[in-house]
C-alpha positions as CSV (number, residue, x, y, z in Angstrom):
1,X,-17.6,57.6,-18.2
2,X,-14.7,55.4,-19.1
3,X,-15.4,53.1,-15.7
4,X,-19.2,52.9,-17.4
5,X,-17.9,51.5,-20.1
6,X,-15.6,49.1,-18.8
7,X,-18.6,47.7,-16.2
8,X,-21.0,47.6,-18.8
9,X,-18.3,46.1,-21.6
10,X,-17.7,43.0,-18.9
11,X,-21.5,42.5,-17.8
12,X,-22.5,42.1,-21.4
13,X,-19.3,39.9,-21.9
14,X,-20.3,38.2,-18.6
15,X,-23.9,37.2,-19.8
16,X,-22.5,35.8,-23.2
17,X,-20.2,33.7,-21.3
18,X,-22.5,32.2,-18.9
19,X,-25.2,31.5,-21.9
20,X,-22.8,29.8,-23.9
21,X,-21.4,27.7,-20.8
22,X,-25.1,26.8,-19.9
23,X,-25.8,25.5,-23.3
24,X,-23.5,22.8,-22.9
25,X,-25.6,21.2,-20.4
26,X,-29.1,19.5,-20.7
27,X,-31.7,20.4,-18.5
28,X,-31.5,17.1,-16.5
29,X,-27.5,17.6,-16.5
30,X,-26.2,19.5,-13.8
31,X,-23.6,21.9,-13.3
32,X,-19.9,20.7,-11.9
33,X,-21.4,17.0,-13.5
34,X,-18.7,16.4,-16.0
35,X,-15.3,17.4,-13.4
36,X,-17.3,15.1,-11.0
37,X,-17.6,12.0,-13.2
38,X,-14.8,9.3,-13.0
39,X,-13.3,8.2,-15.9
40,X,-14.3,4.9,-17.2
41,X,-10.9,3.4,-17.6
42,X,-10.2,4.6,-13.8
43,X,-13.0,2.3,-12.3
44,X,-11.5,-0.6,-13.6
45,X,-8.2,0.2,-11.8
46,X,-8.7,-0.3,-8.3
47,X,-8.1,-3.1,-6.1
48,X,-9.7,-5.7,-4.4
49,X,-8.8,-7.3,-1.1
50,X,-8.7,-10.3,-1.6
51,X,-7.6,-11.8,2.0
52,X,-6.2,-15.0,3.1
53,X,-6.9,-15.9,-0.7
54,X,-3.7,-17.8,-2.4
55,X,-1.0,-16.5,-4.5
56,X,-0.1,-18.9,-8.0
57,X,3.6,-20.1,-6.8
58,X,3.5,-22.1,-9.0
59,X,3.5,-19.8,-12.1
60,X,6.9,-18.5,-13.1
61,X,8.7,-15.3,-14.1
62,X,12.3,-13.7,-14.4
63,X,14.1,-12.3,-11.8
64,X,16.8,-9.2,-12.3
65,X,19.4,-11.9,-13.8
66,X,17.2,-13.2,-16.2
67,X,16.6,-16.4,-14.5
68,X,13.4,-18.6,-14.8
69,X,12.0,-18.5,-11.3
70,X,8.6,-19.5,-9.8
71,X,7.2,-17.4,-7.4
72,X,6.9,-19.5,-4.7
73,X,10.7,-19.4,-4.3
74,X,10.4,-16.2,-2.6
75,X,8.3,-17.9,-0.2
76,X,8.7,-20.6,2.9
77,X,10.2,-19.0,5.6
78,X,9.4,-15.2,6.3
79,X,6.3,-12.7,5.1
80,X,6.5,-11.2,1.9
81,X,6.2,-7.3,1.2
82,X,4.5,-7.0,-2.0
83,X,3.8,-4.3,-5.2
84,X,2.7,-4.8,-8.6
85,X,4.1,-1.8,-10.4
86,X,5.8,-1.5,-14.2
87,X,9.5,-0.4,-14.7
88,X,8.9,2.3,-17.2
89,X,6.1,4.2,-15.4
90,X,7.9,7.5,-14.9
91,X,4.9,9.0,-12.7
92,X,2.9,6.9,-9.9
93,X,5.4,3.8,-9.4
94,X,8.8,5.6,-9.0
95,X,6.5,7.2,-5.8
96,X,5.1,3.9,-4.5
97,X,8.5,1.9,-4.5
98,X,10.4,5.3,-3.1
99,X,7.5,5.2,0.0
100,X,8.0,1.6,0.6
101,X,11.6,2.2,0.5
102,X,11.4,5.1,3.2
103,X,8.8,2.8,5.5
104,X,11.1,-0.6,5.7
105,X,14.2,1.5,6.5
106,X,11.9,2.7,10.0
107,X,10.5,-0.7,10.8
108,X,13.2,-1.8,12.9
109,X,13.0,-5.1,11.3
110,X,15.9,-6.9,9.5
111,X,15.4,-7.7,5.2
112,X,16.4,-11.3,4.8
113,X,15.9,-12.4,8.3
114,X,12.4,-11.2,9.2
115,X,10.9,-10.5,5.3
116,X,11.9,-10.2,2.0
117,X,10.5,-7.8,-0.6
118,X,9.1,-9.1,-3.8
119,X,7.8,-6.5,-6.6
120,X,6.5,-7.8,-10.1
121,X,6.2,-5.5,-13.4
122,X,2.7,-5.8,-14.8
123,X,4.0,-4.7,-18.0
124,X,4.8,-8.4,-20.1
125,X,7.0,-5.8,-22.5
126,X,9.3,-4.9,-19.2
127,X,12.4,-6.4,-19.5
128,X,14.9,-7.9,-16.6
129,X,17.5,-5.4,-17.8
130,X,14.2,-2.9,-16.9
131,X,14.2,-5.1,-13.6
132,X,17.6,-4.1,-12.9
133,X,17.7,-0.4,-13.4
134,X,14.3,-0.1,-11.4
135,X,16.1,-2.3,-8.4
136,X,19.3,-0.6,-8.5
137,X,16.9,2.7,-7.2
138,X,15.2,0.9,-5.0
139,X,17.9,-0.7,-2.9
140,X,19.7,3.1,-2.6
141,X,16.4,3.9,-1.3
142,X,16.2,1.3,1.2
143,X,19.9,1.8,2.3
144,X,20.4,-2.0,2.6
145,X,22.5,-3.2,0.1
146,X,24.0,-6.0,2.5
147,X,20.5,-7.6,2.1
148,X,20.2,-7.0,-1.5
149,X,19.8,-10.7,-2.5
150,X,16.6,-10.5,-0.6
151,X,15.1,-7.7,-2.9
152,X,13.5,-9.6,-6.0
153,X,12.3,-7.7,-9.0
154,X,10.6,-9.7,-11.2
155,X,8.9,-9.6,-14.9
156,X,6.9,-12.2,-16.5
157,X,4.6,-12.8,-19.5
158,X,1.2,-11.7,-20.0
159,X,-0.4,-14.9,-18.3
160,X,1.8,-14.9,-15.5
161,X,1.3,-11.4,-14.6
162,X,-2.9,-12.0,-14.9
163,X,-2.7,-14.7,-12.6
164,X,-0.8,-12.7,-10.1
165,X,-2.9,-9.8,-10.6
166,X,-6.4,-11.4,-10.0
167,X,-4.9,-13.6,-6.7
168,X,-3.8,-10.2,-5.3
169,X,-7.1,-8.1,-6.9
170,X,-5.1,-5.5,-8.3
171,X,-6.8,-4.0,-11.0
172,X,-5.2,-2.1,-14.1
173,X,-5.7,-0.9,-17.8
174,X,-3.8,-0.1,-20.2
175,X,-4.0,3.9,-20.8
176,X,-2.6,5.9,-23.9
177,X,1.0,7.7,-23.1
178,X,1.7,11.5,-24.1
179,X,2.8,10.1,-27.3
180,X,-0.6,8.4,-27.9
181,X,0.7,5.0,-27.5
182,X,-1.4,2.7,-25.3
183,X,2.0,2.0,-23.1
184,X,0.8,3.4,-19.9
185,X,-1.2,2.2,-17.1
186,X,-3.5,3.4,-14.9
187,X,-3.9,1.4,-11.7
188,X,-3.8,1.9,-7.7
189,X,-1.1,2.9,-5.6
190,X,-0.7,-0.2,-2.7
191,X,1.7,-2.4,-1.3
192,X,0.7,-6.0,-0.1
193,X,1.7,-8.2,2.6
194,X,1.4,-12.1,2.6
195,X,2.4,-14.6,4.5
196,X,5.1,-17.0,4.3
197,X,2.7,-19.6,3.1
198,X,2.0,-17.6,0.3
199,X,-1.4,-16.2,1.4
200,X,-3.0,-12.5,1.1
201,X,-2.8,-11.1,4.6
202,X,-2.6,-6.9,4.8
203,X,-3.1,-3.8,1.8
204,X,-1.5,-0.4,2.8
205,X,-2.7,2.1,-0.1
206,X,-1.2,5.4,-0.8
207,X,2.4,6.3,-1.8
208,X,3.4,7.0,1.6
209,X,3.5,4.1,4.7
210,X,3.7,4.6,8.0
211,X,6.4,2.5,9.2
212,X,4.7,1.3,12.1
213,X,2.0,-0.1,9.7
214,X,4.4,-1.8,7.7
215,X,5.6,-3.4,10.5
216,X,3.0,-4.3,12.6
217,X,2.0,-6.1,9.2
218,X,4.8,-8.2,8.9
219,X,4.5,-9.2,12.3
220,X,1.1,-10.3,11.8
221,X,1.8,-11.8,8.5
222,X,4.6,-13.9,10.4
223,X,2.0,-15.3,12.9
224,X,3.9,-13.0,15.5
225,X,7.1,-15.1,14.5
226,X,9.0,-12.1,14.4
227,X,8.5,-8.9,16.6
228,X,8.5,-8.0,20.6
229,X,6.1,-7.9,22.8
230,X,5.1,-4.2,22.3
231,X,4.0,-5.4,18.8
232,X,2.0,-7.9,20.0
233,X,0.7,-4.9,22.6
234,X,-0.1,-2.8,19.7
235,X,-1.3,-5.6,17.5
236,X,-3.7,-6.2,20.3
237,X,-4.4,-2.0,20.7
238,X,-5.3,-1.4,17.4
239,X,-7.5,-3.1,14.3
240,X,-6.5,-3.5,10.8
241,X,-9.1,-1.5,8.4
242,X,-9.3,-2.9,5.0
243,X,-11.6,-0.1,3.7
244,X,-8.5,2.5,4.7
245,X,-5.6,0.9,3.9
246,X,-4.1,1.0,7.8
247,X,-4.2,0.1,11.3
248,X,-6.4,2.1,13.6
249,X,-6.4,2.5,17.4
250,X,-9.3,0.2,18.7
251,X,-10.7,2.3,21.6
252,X,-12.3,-0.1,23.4
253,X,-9.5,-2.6,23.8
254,X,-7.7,0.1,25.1
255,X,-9.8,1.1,27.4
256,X,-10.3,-2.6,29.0
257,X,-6.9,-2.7,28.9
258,X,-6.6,0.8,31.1
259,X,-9.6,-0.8,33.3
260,X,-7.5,-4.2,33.8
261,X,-4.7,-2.1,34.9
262,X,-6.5,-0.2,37.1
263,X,-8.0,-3.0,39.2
264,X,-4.8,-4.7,39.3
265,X,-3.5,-1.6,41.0
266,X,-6.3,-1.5,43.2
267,X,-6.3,-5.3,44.2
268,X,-2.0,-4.5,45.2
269,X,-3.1,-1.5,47.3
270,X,-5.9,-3.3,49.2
271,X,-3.0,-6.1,50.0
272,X,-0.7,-3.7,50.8
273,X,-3.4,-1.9,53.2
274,X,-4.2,-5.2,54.7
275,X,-0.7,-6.4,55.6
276,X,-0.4,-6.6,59.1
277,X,3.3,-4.3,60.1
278,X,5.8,-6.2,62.0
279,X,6.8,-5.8,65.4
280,X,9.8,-4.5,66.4
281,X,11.3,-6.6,69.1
């Protein structure tokens, strides 16, 4: 009798739950429609890949000492590895700078000598004292503190930062902190490559990058100034895919590739068939 009771006691508190729940929703609203919709503030946050489009060198900013520089100082003479982040985000940017950190230690390539790594706070309230606790993390992470004077971290004012923001088509707003303040920002997690001319060449999204993206690139970025001839093997191998963020093995190149190789092989056998053997005297 008890076991009744209970059954019954959680149907009837069954049905009152699901009526309640369904009179939330209109008849032309359906269920799951309200966890499915994005919020409005997120679809003004993403990014835009805006390649081979030019970056404002001339505009100018304030690098970890304080000094007015232009951003076209940074640029010249090797690719640049790019992210637009903000010093006192304590969630998504901390992840992004550790994951570029961990992906230019595997490249095999040398910071200073074949890029150097420029990262700008979209936050005009960031300060360069903000700019040097942020790079002070960033160079333990990248284990290369003989190259530090090629690591630039950078803040700016408001029209600087826009500037730099729609060259590059990164996207953010301005989202209300846990203590209500609008102090945060929501926008995507990417890094950037451009090239020593100071143009948009690759995006890598996510918070982790695969080194051999990251350096494949750079390489490209550099107009294969830098790199070996496996990269320009594997440049060759596989395509760039804006939509994803990465490179991807391009099947048929490989495959004419593999075909090339085989009638070459064939054409040295035939020759080798063909050769007449010498005499012995």
């Amino acid at each position: 009798m008890n076991l009744l009771r209970i059954f019954f006691s959680v149907a009837i508190s069954s049905v009152f739950c699901i009526g309640s729940y369904a009179q939330s929703y209109s008849a032309d609203k359906p269920l799951g429609a309200s966890a499915q919709s994005t919020p409005t503030y997120l679809k003004n946050a993403g990014i835009d890949q805006n390649l081979n489009h030019s970056l404002p060198l001339g505009d100018h900013f304030r690098d970890e000492n304080g000094k007015d520089v232009t951003l076209g100082s940074y640029f010249g003479h090797r690719p640049v590895v790019m992210a637009l982040v903000y010093y006192k985000c304590g969630m998504l940017c901390p992840q992004v700078l550790h994951g570029l950190g961990s992906a230019l230690k595997q490249t095999g390539l040398h910071l200073g000598h074949d890029y150097e790594v420029v990262i700008t706070s979209i936050d005009p309230t960031d300060t360069p004292a903000d700019s040097v606790e942020a790079r002070q993390h960033f160079l333990m992470m990248l284990g290369d503190s003989a190259s530090a004077d090629s690591v630039h971290f950078l803040t700016g004012e408001q029209a600087a930062i826009t500037d730099l923001a729609q060259a590059t088509g990164f996207h953010y707003v301005r989202v209300p902190g846990p203590d209500g303040k609008m102090n945060q920002f929501a926008h995507s997690s990417v890094i950037m490559i451009a090239t020593p001319d100071g143009r948009m060449s690759k995006y890598l999204s996510g918070v982790e990058y695969q080194p051999r993206d990251v350096r494949l690139a750079l390489v490209e970025a550099s107009n294969h100034k830098i790199g070996s001839l496996s990269d320009l093997i594997l440049l060759y191998c596989c395509n760039y895919t804006p939509s994803q963020g990465r490179y991807t093995v391009a099947i048929m190149r490989v495959l004419g590739l593999a075909a090339m190789g085989s009638v070459l092989m064939l054409v040295v056998v035939v020759y080798l068939l063909g050769k007449k053997p010498k005499l012995a005297l």
